[in-house]
MIBA-363195 format. One record per residue: chain; x, y, z of N, C-alpha, C, CB in turn; residue in one letter. Coordinates in Angstrom, 3 decimals, padded with zeros to 6 digits, m for minus. Each point is the difference from the previous one (the first is absolute). Glycine has a CB too. Layout:
! MIBA-363195
FIZA;chain;n.c1;n.c2;n.c3;ca.c1;ca.c2;ca.c3;c.c1;c.c2;c.c3;cb.c1;cb.c2;cb.c3;res
FIZA;A;X;Y;Z;X;Y;Z;X;Y;Z;X;Y;Z;a;
...
//
This chain:
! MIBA-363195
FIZA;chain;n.c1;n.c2;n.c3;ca.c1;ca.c2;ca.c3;c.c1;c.c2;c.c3;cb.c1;cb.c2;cb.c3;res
FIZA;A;000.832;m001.186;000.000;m000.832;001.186;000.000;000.874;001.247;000.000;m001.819;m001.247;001.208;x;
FIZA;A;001.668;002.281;m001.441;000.343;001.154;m000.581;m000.040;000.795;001.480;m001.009;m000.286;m002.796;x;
FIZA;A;002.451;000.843;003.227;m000.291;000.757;001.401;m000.842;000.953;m000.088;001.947;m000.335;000.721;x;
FIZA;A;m002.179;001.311;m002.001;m001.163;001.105;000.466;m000.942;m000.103;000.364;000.529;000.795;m000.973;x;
FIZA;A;m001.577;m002.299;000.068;m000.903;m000.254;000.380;m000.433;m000.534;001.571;000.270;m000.052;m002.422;x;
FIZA;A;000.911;m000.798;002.850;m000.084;m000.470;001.304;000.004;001.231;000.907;001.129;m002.211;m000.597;x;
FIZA;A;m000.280;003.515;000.761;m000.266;000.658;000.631;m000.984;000.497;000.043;001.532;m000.038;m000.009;x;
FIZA;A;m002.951;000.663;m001.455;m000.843;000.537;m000.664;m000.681;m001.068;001.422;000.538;000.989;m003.307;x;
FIZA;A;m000.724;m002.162;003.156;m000.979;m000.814;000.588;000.051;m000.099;001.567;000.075;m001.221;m002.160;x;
FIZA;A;001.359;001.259;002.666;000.508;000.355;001.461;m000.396;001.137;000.278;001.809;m001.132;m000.017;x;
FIZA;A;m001.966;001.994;m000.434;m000.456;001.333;000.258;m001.701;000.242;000.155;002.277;000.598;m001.350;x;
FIZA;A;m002.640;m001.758;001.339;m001.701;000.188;m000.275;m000.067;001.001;m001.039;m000.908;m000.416;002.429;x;
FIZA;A;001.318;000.387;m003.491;m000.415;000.308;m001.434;000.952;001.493;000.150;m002.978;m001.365;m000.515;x;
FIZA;A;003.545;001.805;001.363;000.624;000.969;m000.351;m000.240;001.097;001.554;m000.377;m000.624;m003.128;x;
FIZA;A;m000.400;000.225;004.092;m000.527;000.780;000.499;001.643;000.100;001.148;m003.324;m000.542;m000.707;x;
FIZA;A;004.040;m000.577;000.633;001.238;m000.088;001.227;001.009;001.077;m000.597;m000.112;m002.861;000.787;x;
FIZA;A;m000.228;003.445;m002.008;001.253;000.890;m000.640;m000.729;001.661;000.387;001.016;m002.043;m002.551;x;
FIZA;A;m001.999;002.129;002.949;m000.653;000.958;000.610;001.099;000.651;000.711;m002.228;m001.120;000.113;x;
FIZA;A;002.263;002.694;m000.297;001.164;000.376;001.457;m000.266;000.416;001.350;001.129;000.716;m001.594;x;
FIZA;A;m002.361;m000.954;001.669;m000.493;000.375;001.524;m000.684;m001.120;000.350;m000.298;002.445;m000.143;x;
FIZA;A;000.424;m003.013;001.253;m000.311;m001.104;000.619;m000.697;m001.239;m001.008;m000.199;001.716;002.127;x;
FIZA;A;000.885;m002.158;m002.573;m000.687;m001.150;m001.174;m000.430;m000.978;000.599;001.341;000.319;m001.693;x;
FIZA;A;m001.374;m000.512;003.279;m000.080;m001.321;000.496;m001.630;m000.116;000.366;002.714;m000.118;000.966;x;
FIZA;A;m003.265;001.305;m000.670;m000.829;000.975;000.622;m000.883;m000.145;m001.393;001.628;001.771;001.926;x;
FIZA;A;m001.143;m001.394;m002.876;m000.758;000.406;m001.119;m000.730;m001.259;m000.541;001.643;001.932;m000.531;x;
FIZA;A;m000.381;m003.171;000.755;m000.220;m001.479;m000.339;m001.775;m000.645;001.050;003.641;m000.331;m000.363;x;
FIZA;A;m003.186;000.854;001.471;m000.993;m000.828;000.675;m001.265;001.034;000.079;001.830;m001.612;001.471;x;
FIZA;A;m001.640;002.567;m001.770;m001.367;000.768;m000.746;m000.697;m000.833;m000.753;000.996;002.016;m000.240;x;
FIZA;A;m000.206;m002.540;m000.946;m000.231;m000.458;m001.240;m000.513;m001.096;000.630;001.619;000.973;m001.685;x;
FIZA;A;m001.275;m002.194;002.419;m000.333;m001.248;000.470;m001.511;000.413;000.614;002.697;m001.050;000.500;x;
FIZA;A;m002.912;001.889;000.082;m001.536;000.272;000.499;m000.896;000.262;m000.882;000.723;000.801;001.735;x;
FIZA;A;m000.543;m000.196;m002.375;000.036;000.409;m001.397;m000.966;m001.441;m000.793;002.868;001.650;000.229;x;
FIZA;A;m001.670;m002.364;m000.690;m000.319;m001.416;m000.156;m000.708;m001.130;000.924;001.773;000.700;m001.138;x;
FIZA;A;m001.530;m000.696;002.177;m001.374;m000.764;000.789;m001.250;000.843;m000.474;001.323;m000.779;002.411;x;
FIZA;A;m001.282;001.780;m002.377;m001.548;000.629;000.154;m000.607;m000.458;m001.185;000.449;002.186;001.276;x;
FIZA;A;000.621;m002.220;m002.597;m000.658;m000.250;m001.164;m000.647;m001.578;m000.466;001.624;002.031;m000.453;x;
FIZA;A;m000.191;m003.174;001.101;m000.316;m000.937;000.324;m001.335;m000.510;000.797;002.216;000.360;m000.409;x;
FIZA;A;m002.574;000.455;001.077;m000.982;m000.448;001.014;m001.444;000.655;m000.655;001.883;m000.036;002.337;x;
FIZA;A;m001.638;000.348;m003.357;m001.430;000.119;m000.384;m000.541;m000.320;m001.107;000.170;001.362;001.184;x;
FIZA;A;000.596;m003.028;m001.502;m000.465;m001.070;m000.537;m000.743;m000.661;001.069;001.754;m000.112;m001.668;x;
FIZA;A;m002.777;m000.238;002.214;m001.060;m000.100;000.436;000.318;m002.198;000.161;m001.642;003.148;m001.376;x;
FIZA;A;001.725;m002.877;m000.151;m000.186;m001.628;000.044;001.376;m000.492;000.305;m001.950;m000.235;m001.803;x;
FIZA;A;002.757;000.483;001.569;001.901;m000.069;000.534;000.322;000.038;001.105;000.641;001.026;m001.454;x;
FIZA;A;m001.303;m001.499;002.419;000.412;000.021;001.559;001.581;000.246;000.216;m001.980;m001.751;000.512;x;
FIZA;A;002.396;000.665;m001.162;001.211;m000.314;000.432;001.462;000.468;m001.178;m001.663;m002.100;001.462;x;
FIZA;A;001.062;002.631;m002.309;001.097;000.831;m000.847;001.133;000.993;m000.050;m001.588;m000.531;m000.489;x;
FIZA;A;001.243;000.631;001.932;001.283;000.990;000.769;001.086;m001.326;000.326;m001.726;002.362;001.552;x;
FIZA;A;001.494;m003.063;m000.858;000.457;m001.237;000.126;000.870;m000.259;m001.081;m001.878;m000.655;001.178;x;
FIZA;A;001.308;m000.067;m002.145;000.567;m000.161;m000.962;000.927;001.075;m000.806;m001.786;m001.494;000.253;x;
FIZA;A;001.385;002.688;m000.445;001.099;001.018;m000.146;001.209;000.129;000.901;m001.784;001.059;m000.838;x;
FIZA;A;001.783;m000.911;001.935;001.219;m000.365;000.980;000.500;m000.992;m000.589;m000.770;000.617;002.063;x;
FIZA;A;000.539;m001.611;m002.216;000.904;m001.297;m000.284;000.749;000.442;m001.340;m001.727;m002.000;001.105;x;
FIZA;A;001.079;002.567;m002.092;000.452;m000.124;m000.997;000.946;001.383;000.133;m001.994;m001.616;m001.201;x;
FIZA;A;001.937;002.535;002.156;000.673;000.845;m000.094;000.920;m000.596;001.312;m001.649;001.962;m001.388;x;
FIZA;A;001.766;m002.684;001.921;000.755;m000.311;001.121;001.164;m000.724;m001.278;m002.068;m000.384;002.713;x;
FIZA;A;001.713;m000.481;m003.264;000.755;m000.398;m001.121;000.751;000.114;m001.248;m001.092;m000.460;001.063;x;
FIZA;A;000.282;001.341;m001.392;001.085;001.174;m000.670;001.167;000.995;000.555;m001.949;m000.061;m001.067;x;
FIZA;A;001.358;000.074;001.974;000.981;000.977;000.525;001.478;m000.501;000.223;m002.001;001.003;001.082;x;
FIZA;A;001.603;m002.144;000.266;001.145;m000.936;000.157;000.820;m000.375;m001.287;m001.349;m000.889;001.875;x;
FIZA;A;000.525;000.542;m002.767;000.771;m000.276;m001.268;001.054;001.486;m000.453;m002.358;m001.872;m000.859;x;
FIZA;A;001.671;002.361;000.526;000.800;000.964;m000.454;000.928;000.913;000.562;m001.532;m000.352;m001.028;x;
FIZA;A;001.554;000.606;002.518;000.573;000.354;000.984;001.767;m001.312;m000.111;m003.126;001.171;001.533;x;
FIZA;A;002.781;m002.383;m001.744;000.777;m000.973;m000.103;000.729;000.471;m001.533;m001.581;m001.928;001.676;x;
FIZA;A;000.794;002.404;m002.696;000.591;000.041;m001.478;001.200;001.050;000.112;m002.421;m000.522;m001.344;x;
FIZA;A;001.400;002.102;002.396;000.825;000.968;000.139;001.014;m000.057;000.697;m001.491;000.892;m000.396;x;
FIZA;A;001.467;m001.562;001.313;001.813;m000.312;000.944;001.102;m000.747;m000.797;m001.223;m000.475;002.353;x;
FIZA;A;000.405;m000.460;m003.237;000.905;m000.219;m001.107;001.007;000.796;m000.703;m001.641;m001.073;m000.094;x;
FIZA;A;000.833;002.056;m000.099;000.314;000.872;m001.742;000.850;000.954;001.274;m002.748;000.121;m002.695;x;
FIZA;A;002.421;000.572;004.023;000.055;001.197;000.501;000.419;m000.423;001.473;m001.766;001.256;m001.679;x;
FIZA;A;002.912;m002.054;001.740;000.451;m000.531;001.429;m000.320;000.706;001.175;001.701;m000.812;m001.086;x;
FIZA;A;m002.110;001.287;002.060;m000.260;000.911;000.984;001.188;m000.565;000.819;m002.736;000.582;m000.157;x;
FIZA;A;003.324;000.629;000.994;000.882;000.768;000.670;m000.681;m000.211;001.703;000.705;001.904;m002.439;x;
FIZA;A;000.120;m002.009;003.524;m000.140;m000.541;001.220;m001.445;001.341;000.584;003.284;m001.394;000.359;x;
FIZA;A;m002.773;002.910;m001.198;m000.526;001.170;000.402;m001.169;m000.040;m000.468;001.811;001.143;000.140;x;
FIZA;A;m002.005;m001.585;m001.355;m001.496;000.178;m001.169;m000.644;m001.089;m000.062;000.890;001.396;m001.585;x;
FIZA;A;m001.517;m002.862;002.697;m000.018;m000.373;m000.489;m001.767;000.032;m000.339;002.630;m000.761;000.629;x;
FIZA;A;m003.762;001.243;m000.184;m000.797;000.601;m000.696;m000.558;001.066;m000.480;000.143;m001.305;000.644;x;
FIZA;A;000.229;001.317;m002.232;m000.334;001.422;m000.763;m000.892;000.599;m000.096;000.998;m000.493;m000.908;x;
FIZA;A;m000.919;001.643;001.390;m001.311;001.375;000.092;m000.987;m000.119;m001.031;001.596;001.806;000.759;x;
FIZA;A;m001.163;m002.416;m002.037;m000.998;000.102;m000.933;m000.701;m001.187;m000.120;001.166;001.574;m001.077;x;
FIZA;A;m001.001;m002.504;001.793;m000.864;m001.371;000.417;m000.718;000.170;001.106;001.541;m001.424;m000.807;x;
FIZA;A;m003.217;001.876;000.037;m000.836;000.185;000.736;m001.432;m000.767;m000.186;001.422;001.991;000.177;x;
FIZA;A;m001.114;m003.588;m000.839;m000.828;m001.006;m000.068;m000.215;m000.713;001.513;000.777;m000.211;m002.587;x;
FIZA;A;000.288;000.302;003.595;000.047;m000.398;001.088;m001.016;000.817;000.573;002.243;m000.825;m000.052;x;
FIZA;A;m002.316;001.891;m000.197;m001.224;001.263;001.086;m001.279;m000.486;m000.622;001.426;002.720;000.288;x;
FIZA;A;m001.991;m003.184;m001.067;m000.637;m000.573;m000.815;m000.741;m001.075;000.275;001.383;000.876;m001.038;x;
FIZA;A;m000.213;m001.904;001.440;m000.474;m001.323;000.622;m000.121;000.618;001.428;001.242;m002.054;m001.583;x;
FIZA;A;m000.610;002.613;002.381;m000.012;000.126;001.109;m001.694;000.594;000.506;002.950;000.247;m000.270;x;
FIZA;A;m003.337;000.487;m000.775;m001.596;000.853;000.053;m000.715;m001.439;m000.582;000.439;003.265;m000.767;x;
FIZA;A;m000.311;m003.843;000.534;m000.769;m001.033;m000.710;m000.242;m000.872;001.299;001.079;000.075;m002.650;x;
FIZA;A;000.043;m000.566;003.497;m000.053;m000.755;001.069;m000.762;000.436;001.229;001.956;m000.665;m000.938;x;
FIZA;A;m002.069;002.221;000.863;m000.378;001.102;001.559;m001.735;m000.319;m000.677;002.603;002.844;000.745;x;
FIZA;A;m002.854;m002.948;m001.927;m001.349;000.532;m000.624;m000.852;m001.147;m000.683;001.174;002.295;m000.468;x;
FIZA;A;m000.388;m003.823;000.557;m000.465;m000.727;m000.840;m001.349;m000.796;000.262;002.316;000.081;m000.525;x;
FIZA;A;m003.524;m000.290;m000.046;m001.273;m000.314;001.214;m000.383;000.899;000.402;000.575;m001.590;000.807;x;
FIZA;A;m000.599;002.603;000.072;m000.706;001.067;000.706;m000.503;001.186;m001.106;001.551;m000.559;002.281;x;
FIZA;A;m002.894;000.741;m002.055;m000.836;000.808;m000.605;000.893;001.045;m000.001;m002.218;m000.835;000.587;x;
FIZA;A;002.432;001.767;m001.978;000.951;001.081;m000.360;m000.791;001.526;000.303;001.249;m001.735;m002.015;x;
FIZA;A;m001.734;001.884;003.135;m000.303;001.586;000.490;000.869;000.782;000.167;m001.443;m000.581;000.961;x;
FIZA;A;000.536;002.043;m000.855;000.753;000.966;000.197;000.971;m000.362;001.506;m001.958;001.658;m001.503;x;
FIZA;A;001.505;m002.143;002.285;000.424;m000.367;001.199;001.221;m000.868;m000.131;m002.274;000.243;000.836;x;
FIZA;A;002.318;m001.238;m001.460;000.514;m000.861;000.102;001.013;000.242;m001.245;m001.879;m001.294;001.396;x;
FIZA;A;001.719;002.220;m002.227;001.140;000.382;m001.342;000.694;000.581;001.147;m001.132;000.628;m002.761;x;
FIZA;A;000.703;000.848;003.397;000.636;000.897;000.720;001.251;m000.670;001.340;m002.548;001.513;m000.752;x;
FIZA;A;001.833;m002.111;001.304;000.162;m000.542;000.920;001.779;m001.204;m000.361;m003.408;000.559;000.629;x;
FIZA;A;002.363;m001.004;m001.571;001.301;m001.468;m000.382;001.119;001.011;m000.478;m001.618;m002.505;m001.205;x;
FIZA;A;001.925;003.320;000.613;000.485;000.530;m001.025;000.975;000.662;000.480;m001.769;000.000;m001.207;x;
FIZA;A;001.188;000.859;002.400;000.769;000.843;001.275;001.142;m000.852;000.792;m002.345;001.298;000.446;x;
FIZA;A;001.196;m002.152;m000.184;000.789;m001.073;000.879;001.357;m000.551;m000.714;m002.372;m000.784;001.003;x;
FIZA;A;001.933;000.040;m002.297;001.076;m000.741;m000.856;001.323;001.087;m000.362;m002.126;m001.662;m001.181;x;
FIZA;A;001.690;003.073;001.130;001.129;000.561;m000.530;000.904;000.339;001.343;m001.294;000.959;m002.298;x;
FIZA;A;000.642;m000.948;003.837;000.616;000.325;000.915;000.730;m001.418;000.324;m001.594;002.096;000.666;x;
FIZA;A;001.302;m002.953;m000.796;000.833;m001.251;000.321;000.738;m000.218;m001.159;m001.549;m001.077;001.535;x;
FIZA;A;001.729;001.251;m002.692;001.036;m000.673;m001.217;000.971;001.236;000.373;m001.639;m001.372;m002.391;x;
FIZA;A;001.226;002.777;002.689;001.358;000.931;000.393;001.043;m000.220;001.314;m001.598;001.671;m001.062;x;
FIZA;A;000.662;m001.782;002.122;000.329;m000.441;001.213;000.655;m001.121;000.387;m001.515;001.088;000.141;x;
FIZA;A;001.197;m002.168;m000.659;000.491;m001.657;m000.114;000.111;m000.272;001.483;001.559;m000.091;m002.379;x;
FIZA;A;m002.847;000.116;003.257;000.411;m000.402;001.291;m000.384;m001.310;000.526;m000.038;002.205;000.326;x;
FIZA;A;000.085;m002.794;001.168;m000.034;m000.960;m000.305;000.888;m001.508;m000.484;m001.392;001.946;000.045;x;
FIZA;A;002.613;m001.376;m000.365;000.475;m000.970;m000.510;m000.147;m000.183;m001.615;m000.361;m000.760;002.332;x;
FIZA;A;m000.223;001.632;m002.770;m000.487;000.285;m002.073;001.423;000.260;m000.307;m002.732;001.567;m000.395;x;
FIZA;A;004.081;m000.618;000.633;000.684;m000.027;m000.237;001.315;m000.968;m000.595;m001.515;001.420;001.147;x;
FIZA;A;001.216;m002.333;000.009;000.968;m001.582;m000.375;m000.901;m000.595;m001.371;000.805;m000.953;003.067;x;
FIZA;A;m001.425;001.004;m002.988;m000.879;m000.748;m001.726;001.156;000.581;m001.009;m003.304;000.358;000.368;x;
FIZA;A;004.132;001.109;m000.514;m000.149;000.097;m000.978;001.359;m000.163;m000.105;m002.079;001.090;m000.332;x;
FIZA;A;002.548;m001.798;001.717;001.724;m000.944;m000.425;m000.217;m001.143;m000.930;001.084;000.237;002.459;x;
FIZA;A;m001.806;m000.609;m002.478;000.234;m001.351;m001.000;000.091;000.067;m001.219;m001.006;m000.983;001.229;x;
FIZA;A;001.558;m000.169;m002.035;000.269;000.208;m001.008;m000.880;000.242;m001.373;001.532;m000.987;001.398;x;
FIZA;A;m001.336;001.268;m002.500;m000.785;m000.353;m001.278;m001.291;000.795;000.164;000.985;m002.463;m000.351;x;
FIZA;A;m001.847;002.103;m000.136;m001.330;000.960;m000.180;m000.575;000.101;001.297;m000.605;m000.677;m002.344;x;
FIZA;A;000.673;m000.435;002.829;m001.062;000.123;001.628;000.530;000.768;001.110;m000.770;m002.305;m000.272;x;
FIZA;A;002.439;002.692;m000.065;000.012;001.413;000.499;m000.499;001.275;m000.391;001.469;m001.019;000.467;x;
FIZA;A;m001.610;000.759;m001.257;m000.645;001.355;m000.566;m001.540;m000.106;000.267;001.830;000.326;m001.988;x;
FIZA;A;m002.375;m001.304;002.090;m001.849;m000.538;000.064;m000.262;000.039;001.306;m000.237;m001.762;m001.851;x;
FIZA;A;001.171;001.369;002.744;m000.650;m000.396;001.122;m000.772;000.919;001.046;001.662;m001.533;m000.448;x;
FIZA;A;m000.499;002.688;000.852;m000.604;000.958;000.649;m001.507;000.764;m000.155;002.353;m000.009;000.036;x;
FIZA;A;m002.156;m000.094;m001.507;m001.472;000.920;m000.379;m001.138;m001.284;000.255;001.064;002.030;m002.318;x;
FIZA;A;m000.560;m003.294;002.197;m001.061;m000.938;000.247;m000.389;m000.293;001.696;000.883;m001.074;m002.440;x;
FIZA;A;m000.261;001.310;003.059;m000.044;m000.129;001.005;m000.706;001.014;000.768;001.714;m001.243;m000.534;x;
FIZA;A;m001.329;002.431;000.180;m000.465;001.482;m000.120;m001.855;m000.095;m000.027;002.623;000.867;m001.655;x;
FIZA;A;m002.637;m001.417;000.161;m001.630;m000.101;m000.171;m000.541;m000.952;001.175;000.071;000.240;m002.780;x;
FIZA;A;000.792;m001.278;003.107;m000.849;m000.991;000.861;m000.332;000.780;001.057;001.030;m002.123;m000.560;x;
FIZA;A;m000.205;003.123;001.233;m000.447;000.464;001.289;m000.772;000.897;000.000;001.609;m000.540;000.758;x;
FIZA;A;m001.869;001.222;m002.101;m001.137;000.664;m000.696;m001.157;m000.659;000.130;001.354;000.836;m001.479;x;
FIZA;A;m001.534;m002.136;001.265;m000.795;m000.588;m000.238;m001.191;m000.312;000.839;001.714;m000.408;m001.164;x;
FIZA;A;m000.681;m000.078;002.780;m000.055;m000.657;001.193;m000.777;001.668;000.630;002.567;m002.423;000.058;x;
FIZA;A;m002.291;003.302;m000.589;m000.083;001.275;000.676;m001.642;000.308;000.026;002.585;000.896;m000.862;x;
FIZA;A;m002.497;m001.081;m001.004;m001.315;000.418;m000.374;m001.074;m001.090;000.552;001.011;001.259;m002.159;x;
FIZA;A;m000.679;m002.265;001.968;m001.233;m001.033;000.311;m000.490;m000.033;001.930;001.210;m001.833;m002.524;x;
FIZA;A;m000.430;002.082;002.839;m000.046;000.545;001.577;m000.867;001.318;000.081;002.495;m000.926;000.531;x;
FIZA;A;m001.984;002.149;m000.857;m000.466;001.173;m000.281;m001.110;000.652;m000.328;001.564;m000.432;m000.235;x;
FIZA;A;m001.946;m000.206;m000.926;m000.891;000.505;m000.877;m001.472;m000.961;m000.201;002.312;001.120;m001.121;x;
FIZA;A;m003.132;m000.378;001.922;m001.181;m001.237;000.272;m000.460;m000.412;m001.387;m001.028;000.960;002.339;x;
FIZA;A;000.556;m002.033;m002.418;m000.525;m001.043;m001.165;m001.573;001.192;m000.450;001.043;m003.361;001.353;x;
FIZA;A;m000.731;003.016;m002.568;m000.822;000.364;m001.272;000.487;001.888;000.131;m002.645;m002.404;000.083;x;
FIZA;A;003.505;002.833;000.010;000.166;001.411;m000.042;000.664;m000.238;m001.488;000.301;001.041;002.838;x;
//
């Protein structure tokens, strides 16, 4: 594969080359996309299935790009890889009815924990290969997740 395109696609289509907070801008976009997702009616579970397929691409190509673009002990996840904020909003949001409440809410939350990395989110992003780069923001959404379903009374 062709590095521009892999970055083009690491970037959630371009939005990680943004110069003001692209990570921010990314998981806009992911709410964004549940909301739209979720109003296939008959598709319960099509968010689902989008994660996977974007959980899988990513990894893939995240693997193509370390190939082509060795990362450095300092860099090793790039500012303009913002498919991880992506999945990470996908994981805080996946299942739960997409309200104003619950966009606002998840969204706030997810961007204060993927900056913050507390908790222990930080060590995720020693490891090697893509799932350093995946993990934190996945982990991130989970406590997003755990937050909202606690939080936010049923059918809001």
């Amino acid at each position: 594969m062709h590095k521009n395109f892999i970055c083009f696609v690491l970037s959630a289509f371009g939005i990680g080359f943004l110069p003001l907070a692209p990570g921010t801008w990314a998981s806009l976009a992911a709410v964004g996309l549940l909301a739209w997702l979720y109003s296939f009616d008959a598709l319960p579970v099509l968010d689902i299935l989008v994660f996977f397929v974007l959980l899988l691409l990513t990894v893939t190509l995240i693997i193509q790009y370390q190939k082509l673009e060795p990362q450095t002990e300092r860099d090793r996840d790039p500012g303009f890889i913002v498919l991880d904020e992506v999945l990470g909003m996908f994981v805080a949001l996946m299942g739960l009815p997409v309200t104003w409440i619950t966009a606002i809410a998840g969204f706030v939350l997810f961007r204060l924990l993927d900056i913050t990395k507390p908790l222990g989110i930080r060590r995720l992003e020693a490891i090697e290969g893509p799932w350093g780069i995946l993990l934190d923001d996945l982990a991130a959404g989970l406590l997003v997740r755990f937050v909202l379903l606690f939080l936010v009374p049923p059918g809001i």
